[in-house]
TORKOL-4160 file (C-alpha; in steps of 0.2 Angstrom, whole numbers, padded with zeros to 4 digits, m for minus):
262
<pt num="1" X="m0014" Y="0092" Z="0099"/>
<pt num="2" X="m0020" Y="0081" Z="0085"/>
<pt num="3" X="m0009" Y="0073" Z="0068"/>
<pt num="4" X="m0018" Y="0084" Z="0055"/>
<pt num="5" X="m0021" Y="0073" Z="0042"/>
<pt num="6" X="m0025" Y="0077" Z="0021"/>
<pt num="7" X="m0031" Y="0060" Z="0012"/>
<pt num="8" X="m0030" Y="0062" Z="m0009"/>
<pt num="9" X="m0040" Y="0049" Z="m0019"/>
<pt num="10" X="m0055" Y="0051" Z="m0007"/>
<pt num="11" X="m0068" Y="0045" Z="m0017"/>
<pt num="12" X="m0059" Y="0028" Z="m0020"/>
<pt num="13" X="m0062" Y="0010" Z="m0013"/>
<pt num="14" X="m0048" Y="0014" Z="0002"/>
<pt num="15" X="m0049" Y="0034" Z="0001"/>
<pt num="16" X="m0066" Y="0031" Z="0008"/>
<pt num="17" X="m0060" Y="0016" Z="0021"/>
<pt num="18" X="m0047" Y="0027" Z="0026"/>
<pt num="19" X="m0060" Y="0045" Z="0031"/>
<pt num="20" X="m0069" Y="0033" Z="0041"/>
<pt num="21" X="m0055" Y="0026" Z="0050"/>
<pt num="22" X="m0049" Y="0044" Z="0054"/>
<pt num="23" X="m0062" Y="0049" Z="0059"/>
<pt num="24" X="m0066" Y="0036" Z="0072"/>
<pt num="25" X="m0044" Y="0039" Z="0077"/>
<pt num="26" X="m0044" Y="0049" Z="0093"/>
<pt num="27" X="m0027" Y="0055" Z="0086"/>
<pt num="28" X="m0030" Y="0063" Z="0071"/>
<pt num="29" X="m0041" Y="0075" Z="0063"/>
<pt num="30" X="m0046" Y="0076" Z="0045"/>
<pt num="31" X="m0041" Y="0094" Z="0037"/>
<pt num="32" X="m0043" Y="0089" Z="0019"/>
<pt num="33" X="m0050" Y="0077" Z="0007"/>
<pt num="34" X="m0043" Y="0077" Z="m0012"/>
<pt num="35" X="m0050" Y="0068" Z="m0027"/>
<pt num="36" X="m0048" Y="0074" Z="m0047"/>
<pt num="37" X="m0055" Y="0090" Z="m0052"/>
<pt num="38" X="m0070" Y="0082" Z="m0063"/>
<pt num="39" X="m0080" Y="0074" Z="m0052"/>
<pt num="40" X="m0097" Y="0078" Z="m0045"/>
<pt num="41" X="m0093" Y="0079" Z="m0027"/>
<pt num="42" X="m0081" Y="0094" Z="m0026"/>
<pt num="43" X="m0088" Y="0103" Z="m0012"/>
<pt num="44" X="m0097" Y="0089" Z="m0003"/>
<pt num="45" X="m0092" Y="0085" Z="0017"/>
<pt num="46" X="m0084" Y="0069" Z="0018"/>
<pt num="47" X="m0095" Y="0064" Z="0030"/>
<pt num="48" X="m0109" Y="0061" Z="0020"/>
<pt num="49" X="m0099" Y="0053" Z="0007"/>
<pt num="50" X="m0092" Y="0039" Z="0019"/>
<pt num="51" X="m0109" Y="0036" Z="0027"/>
<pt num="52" X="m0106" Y="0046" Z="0043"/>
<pt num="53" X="m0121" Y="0052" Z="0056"/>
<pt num="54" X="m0116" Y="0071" Z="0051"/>
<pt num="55" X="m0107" Y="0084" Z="0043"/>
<pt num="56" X="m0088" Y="0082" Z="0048"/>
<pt num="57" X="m0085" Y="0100" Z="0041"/>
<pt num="58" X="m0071" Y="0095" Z="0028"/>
<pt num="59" X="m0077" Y="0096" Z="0008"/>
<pt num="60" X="m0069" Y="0088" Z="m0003"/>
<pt num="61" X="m0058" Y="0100" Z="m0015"/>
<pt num="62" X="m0044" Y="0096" Z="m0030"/>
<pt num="63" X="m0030" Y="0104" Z="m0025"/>
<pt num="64" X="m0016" Y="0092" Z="m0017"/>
<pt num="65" X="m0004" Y="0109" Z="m0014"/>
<pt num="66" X="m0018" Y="0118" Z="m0004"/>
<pt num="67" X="m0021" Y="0103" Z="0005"/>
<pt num="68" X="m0004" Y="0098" Z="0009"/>
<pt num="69" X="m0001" Y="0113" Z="0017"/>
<pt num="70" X="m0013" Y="0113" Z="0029"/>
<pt num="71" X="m0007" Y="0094" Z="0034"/>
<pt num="72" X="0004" Y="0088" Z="0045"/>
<pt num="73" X="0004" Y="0072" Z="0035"/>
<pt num="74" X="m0004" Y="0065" Z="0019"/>
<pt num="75" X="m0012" Y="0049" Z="0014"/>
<pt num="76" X="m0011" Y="0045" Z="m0003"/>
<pt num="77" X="m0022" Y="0030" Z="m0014"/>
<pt num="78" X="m0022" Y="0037" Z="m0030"/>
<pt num="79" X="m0015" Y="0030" Z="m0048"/>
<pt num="80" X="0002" Y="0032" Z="m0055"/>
<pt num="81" X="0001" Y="0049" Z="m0062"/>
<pt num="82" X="m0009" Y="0057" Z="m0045"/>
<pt num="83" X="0005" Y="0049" Z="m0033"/>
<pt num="84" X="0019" Y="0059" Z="m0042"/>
<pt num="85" X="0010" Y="0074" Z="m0041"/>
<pt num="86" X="0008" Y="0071" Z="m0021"/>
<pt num="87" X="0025" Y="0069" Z="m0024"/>
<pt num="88" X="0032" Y="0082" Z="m0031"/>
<pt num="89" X="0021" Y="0093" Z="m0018"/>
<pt num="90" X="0028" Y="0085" Z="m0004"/>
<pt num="91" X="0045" Y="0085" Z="m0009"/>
<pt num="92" X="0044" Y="0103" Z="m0013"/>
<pt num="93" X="0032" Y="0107" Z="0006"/>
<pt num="94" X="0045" Y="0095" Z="0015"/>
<pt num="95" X="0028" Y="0086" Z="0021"/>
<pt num="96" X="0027" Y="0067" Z="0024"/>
<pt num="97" X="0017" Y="0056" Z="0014"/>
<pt num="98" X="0010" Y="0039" Z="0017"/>
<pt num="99" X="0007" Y="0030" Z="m0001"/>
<pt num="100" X="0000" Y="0014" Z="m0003"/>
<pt num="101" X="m0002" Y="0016" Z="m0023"/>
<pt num="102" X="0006" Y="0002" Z="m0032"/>
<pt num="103" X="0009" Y="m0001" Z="m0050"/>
<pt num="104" X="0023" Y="0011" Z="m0050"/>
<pt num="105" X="0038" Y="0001" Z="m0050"/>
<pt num="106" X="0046" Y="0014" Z="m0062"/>
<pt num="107" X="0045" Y="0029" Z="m0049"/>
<pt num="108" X="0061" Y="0031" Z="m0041"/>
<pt num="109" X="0055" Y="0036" Z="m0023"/>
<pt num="110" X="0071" Y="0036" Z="m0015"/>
<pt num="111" X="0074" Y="0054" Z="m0026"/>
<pt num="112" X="0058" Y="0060" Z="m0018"/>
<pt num="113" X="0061" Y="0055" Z="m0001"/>
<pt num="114" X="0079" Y="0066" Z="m0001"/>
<pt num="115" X="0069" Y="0080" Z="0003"/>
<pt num="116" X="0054" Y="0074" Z="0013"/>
<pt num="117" X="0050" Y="0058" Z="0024"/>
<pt num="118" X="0040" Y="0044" Z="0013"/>
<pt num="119" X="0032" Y="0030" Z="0019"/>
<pt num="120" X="0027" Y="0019" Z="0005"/>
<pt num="121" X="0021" Y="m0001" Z="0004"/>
<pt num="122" X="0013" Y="m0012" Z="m0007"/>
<pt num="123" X="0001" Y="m0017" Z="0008"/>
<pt num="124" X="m0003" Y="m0008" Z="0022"/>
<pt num="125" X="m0010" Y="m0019" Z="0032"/>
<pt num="126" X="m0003" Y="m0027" Z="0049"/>
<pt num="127" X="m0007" Y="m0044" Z="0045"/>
<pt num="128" X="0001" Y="m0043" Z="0026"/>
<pt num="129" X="0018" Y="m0036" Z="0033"/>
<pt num="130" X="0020" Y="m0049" Z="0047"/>
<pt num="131" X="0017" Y="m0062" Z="0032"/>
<pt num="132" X="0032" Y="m0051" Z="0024"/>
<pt num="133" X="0044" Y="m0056" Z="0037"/>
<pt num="134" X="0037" Y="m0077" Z="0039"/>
<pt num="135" X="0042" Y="m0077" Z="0021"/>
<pt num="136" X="0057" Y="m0072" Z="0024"/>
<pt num="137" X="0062" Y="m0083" Z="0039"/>
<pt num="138" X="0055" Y="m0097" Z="0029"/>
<pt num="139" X="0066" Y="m0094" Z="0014"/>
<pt num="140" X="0079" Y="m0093" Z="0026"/>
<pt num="141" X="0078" Y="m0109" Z="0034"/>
<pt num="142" X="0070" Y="m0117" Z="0018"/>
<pt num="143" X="0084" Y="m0111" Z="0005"/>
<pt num="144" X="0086" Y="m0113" Z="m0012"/>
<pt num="145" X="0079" Y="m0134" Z="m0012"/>
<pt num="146" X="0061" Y="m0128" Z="m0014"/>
<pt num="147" X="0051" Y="m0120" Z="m0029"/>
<pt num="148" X="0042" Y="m0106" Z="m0025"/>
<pt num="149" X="0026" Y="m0100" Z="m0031"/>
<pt num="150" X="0017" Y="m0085" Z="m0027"/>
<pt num="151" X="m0005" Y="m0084" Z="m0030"/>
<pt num="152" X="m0014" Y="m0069" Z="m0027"/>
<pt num="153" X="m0034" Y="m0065" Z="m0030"/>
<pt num="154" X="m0042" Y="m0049" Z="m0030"/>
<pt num="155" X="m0058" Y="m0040" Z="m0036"/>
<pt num="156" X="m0059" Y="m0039" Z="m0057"/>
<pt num="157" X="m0057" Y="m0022" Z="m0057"/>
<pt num="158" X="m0041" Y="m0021" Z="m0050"/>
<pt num="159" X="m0027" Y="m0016" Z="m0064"/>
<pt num="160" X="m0010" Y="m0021" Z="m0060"/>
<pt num="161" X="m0007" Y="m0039" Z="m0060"/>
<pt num="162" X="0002" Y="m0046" Z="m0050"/>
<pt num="163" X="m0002" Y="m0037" Z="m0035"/>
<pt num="164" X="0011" Y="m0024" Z="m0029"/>
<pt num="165" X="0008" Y="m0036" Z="m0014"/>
<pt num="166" X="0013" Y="m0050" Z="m0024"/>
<pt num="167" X="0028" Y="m0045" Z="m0031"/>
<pt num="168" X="0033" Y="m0037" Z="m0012"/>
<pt num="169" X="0031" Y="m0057" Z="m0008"/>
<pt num="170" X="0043" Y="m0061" Z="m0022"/>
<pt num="171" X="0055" Y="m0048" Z="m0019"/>
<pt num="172" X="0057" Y="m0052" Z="m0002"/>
<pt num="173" X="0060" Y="m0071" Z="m0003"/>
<pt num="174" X="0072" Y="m0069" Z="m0020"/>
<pt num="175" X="0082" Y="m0055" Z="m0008"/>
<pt num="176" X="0084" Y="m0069" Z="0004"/>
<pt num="177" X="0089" Y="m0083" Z="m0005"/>
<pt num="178" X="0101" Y="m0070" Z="m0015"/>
<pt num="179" X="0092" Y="m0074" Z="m0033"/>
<pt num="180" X="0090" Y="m0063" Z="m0046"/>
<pt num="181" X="0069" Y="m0056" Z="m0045"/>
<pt num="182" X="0060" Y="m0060" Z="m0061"/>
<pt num="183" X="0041" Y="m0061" Z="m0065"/>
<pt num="184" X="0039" Y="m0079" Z="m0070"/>
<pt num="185" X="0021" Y="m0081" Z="m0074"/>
<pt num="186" X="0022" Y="m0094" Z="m0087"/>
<pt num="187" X="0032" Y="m0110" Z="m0087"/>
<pt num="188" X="0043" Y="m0113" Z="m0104"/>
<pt num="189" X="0037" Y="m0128" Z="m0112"/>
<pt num="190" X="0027" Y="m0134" Z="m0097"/>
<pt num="191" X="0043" Y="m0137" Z="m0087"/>
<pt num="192" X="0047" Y="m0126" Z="m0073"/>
<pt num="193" X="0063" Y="m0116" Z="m0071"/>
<pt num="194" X="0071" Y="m0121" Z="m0056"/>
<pt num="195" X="0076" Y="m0106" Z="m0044"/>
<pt num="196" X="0062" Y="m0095" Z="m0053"/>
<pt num="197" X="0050" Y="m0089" Z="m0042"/>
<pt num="198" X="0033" Y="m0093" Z="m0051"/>
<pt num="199" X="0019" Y="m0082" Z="m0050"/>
<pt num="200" X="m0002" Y="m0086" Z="m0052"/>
<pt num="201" X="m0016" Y="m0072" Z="m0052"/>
<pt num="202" X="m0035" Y="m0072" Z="m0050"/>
<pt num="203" X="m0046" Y="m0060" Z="m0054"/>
<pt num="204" X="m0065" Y="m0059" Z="m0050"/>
<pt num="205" X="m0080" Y="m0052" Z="m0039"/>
<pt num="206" X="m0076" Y="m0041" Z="m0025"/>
<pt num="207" X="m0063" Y="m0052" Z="m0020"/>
<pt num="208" X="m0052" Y="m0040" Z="m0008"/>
<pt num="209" X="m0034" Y="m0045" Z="m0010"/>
<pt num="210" X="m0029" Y="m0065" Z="m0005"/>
<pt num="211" X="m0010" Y="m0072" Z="m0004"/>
<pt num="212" X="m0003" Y="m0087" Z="m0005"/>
<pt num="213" X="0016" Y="m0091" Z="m0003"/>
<pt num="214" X="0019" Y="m0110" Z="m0005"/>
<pt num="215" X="0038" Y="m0119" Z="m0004"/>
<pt num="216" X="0037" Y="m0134" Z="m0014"/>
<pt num="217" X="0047" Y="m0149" Z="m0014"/>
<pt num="218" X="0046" Y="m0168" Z="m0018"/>
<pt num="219" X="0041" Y="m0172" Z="m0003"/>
<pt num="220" X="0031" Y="m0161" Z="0006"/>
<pt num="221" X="0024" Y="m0141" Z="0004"/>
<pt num="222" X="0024" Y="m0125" Z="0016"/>
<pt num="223" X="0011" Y="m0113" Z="0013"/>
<pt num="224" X="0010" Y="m0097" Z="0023"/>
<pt num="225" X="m0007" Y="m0087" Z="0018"/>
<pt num="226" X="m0016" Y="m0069" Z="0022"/>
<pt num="227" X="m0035" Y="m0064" Z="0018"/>
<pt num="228" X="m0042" Y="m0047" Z="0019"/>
<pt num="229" X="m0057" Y="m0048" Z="0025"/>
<pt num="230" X="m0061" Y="m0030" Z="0027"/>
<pt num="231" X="m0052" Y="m0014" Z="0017"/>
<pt num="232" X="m0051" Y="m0007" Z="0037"/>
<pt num="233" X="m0036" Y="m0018" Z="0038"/>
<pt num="234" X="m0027" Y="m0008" Z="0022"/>
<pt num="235" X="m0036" Y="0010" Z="0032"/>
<pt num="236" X="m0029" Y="0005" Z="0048"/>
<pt num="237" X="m0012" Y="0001" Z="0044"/>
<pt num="238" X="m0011" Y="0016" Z="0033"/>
<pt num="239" X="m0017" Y="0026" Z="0048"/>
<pt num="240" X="m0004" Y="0019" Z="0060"/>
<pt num="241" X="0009" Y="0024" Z="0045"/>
<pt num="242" X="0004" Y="0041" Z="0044"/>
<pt num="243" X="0003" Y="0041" Z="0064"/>
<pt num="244" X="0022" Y="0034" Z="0066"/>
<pt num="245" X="0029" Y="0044" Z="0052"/>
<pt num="246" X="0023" Y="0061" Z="0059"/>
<pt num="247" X="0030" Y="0057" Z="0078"/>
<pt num="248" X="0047" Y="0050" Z="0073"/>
<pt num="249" X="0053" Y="0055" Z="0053"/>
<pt num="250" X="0042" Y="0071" Z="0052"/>
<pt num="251" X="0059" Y="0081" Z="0049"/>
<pt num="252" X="0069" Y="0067" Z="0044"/>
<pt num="253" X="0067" Y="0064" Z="0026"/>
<pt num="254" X="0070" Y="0045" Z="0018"/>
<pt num="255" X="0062" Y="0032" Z="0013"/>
<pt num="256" X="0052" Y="0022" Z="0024"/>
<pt num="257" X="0039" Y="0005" Z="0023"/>
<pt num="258" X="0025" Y="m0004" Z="0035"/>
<pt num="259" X="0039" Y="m0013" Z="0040"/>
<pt num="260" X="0047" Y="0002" Z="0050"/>
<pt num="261" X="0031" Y="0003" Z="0058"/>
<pt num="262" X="0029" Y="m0014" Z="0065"/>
């Protein structure tokens, strides 16, 4: 039997990525597609909206409750204020929900994920996450006699800055190296701050999401990078998530990451 699978914030960049990667997943099957009640595509099949041969037989709707409850699991990229609603539904459905909607530092997931199993990451793709734990081994090895800097580049329409991604990089190496996490995108004076983690951000074009982590000392500098080359990376991994989450925490609510699932 297939994962039966509700995406919200279908008409976005990675709603759409994420249709077309479901419905090419011999795993799952597409039962619901959600975007906001205004737009002009309410009652349209998904398949002509991600370019697909034919109708898939799923139209696209505004109601996250009626969707969640015909899911097994539910994809979310969306904004700050859609994500707590796909919250609070699945909290209250006990359904789990992938989320790969950053900017919403503020959002304490862990009192939604008391009652439901969520899977949330700043980046969903494979590649990013295995960057996540390089970081950390680096930082490990490296400790506290490098400066770290942190650049990221994206497409000039993205609004959080830096990059959920970004400050999941930062996160991660000040955990390691037991520092307090700050957002240090300017330097004092035009001196930097030793054992601040520094941060530089890009924006322009259709750039899809680049990383750089570098470990600078007097001597010499690590630099451990990750690309997107394609938004299928972000859809696949969300996939997987959604995919991993259903066959192992489907009844056991908490707090989950891509990092569980690789």
């Amino acid at each position: 039997m297939k994962i039966k699978v509700g995406v919200v914030g279908c008409l976005g960049r990675m709603g759409k990525a994420t249709l077309a990667e479901l419905i090419g997943n011999t795993k799952t099957e597409i039962v619901g597609a959600v975007t906001r009640s205004s737009s002009q595509y309410i009652g349209s099949d998904i398949g002509l909206i991600v370019g697909h041969n034919s109708n898939v037989g799923v139209k696209v709707t505004s109601s996250i409750y009626e969707i969640c409850k015909l899911s097994d699991v539910i994809i979310d990229f969306t904004t700050r204020e859609c994500v707590l609603d796909c919250l609070k539904t699945a909290m209250k459905l006990k359904k789990p929900l992938v989320s790969g909607t950053t900017g919403i530092d503020d959002i304490n997931l862990s009192e939604y994920a008391a009652k439901a199993p969520i899977l949330w990451s700043a980046n969903m793709s494979v590649g990013v996450n295995i960057l996540l734990k390089l970081v950390k081994k680096a930082a490990e090895l490296l400790g506290n006699e490098y400066d770290v800097e942190i650049w990221e580049m994206h497409h000039s329409l993205k609004k959080d800055s830096p990059s959920g991604t970004a400050l999941e990089l930062g996160k991660t190496i000040a955990s390691t190296l037991k520092v307090d996490f700050q957002v240090n995108q300017y330097l004092d004076h035009n001196i930097r701050q030793k054992g601040k983690i520094g941060f530089a951000v890009s924006r322009g074009g259709g750039v899809i999401g680049d990383h750089s982590v570098m470990f600078i000392n007097s001597d010499e500098r690590v630099e451990l990078n990750h690309k997107a080359i394609d938004r299928k990376a972000f859809a696949r991994g969300a996939v997987q998530a959604a995919i991993w989450l259903y066959e192992n925490k489907r009844e056991v609510p908490g707090l989950y990451s891509m990092q569980d699932v690789i």
